[in-house]
N, C-alpha and C positions, 0 to 999 in steps of 0.2 A: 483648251479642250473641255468639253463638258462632262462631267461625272455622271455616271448614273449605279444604281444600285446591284451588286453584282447578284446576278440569278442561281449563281453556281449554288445548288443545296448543300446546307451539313448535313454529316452524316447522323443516323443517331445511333451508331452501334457498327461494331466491325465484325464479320467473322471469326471465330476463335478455335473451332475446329472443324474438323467435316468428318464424318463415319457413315461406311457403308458396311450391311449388312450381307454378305453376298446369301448364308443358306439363311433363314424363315428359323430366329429366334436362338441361331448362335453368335458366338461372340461377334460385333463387328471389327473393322479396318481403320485405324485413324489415318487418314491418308493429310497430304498438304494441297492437294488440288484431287478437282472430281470432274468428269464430262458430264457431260447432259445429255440423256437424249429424251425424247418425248413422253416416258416413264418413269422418268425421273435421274436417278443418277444411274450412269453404267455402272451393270454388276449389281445393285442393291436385290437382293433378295429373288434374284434367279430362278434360286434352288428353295425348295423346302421338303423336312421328311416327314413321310404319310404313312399309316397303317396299310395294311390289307384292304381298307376300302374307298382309299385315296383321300382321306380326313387326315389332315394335317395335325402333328405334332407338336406343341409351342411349349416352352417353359412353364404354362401354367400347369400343367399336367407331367412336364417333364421334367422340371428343374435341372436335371444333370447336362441338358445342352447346354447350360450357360458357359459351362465348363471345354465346350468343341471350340478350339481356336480354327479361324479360317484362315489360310494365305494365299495372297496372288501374288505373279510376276508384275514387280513393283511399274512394268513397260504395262501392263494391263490399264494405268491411269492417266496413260497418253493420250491424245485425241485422236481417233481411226485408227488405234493400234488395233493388227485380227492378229488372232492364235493361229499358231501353226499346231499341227499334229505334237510337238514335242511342249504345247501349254498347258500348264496343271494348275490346278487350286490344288493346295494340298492342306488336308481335314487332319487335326490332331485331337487327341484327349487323352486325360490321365488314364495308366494300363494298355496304350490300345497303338500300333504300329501307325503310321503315318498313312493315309490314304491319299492317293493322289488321282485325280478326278479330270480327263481332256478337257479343255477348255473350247477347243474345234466342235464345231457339231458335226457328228460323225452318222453315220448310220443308226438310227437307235428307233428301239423299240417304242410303243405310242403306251402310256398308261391313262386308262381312261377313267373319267371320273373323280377326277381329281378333286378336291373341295375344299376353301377356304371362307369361311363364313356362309355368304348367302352365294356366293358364286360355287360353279362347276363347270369345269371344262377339259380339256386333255393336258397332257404333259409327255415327257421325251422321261424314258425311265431311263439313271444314268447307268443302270445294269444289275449284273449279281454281286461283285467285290465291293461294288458302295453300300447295298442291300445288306449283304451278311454286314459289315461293319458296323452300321446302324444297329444292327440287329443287336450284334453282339452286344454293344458297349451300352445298349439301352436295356438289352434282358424283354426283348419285346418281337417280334416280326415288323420289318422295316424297310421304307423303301425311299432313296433318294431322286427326286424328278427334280426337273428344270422348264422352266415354262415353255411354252408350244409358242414362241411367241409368230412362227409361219401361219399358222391360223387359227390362234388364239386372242382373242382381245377381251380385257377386264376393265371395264368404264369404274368410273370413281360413282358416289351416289348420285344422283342427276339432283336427290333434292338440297345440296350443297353446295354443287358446282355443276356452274351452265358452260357448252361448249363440248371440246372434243378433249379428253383428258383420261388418260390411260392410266392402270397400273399393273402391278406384277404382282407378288404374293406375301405384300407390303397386310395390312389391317384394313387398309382402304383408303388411302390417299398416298401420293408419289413421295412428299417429304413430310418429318416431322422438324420445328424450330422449336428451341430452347432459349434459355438465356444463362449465363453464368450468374448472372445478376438474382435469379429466381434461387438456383440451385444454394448459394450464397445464404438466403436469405431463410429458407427450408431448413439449413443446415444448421442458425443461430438458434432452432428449435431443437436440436436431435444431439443427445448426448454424443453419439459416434457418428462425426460427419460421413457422409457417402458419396459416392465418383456419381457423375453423369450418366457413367454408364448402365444406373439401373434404369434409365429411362428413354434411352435407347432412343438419340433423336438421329436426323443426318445433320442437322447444323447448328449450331453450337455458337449464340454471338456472348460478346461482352459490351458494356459502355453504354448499358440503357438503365430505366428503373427496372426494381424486380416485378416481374409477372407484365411488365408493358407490354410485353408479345403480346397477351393476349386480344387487345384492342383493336392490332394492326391487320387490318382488310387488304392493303398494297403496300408492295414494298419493293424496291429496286435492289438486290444484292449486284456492285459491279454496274455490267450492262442490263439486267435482266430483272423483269418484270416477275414479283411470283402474287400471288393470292393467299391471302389468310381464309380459310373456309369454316373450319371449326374446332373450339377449343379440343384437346385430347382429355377424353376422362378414363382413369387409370385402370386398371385390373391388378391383380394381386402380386402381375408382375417384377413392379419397384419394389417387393418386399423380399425378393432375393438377390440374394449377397451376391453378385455375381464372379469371384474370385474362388467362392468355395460352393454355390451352388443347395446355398441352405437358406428358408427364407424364415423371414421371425416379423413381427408386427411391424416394425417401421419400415418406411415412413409412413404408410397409408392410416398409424395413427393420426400422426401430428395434420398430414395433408386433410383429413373428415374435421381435424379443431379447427384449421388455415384457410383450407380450401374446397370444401365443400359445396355442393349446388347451394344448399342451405344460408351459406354466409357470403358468397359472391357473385349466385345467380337467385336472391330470397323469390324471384317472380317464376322461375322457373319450375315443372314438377319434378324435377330430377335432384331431388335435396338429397340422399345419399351418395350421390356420383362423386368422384373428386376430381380434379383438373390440377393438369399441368404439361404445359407446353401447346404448340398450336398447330396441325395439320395445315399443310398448301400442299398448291396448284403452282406451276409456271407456266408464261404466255410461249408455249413455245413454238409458236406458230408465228410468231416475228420475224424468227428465226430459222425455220423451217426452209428455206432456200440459202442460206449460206452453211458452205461444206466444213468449217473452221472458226475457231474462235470461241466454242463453247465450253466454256470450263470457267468453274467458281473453284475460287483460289485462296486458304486462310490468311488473314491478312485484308481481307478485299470489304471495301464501306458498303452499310447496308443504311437506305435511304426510307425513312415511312413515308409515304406518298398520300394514305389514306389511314380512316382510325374510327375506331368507335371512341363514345365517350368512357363508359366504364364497360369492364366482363360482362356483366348482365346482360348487354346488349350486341356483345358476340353472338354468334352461331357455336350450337353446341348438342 
């Protein structure tokens, strides 16, 4: 019999954890599997809480969200699991009674106006009990929505990504990647290492070099096709501690000496920016006619398919 070379690809890196965000800048979910739908992961970022004129609330301005633990019924990260009238998120924070929030879309009120960046659009106000709670535990007037997603649609930037590509009330892309390997290597700089989670990705691999995300244009996690579209460059958010909700200079010192536009993109005009980590897209229009089978699972090989040569020549 004749030999031929085998086509099967290595992988170059495996999933290491998956988090979803359900409210807009509080704590997320480590889950062991996630679905997918064309927004990116179910559940990620739903909900977000907004002033009196439907501008959005984030830890840069709020820090004490970091501190809102979210939970779902663990059945919420099944594939086609629906909420019945009796499904909750239930919202926790230090001082403050447990909120627990229908997961059913019920009747609800339209808040309009809603704002996240450069977008506007409507949203489902979740009511007055989530309202006052926000309120209270923020010392502020506060109102919890959820996306309109019946006749709401929020396109990703068209000058980053070509196609049909949606999101919710994410920053502007369906998912962020990480690497362990990055986070690792950040941290042989910083007297007091720091969790992941100040940088708040949905997937989390290990087993590549540090910062090789940022190269990668295509990538196969499992079955599925995603896109690299543009590096993340930071805000002040990594500089709180997300356990106590208090932010102090790092990392975004060490990352302006590391990782600066300055030192990894020197051709770029954005020399103050700093980066870490990598916004995608998935193809999820491949899969758009089968009812099952969508879910990325920790554990599962992730394949580069495409790359740039160095950062500098990422999109950013």
């Amino acid at each position: 019999m004749g030999g031929g070379a085998s086509t099967t690809p290595t992988p170059s890196a495996k999933v290491s954890a998956i988090f979803i965000y359900p409210i807009k800048s509080c704590r997320g979910i480590s889950v062991s599997h996630a679905p997918l739908i064309h927004t990116g992961f179910r559940w990620d970022r739903q909900w977000m809480v907004v002033n009196p004129h439907g501008r959005m609330y984030t830890q840069r301005v709020e820090p004490k969200l970091a501190l809102v633990e979210v939970e779902l019924p663990s059945e919420a990260f099944l594939e086609n699991w629906e909420p019945t009238q009796e499904s909750y998120m239930v919202v926790k924070a230090p001082g403050m009674q447990a909120l627990k929030v229908c997961l059913s879309k019920q009747e609800q009120e339209v808040a309009d106006a809603v704002t996240v960046w450069e977008w506007t659009g409507s949203a489902w106000d979740e009511g007055a009990e989530a309202s006052q709670w926000f309120s209270d535990y923020l010392g502020k007037s506060c109102q919890l929505v959820r996306f309109n997603s019946a006749s709401e649609v929020r396109k990703v930037d068209p000058d980053y990504v070509k196609g049909q590509h949606d999101t919710l009330f994410t920053d502007g892309y369906p998912f962020l990647l990480a690497s362990q390997e990055s986070l690792n290597a950040l941290n042989e700089h910083l007297k007091e290492p720091i969790s992941i989670n100040r940088f708040r990705p949905n997937i989390l691999v290990e087993g590549c070099e540090p910062f090789s995300e940022d190269i990668w244009t295509e990538i196969k996690i499992s079955k599925f096709s995603f896109f690299g579209v543009k590096l993340c460059y930071r805000c002040k958010m990594p500089t709180i501690n997300q356990g106590t909700g208090i932010a102090g200079p790092e990392p975004n010192e060490i990352l302006m000496k590391t990782r600066s536009g300055e030192i990894i993109r020197p051709n770029d005009k954005n020399k103050k920016r700093v980066y870490f980590g990598q916004y995608m897209t998935w193809n999820w229009t491949e899969f758009s006619a089968e009812r099952s089978g969508k879910i990325i699972e920790v554990g599962g090989p992730v394949y580069v398919l495409r790359k740039v040569s160095s950062s500098a020549e990422a999109a950013a």
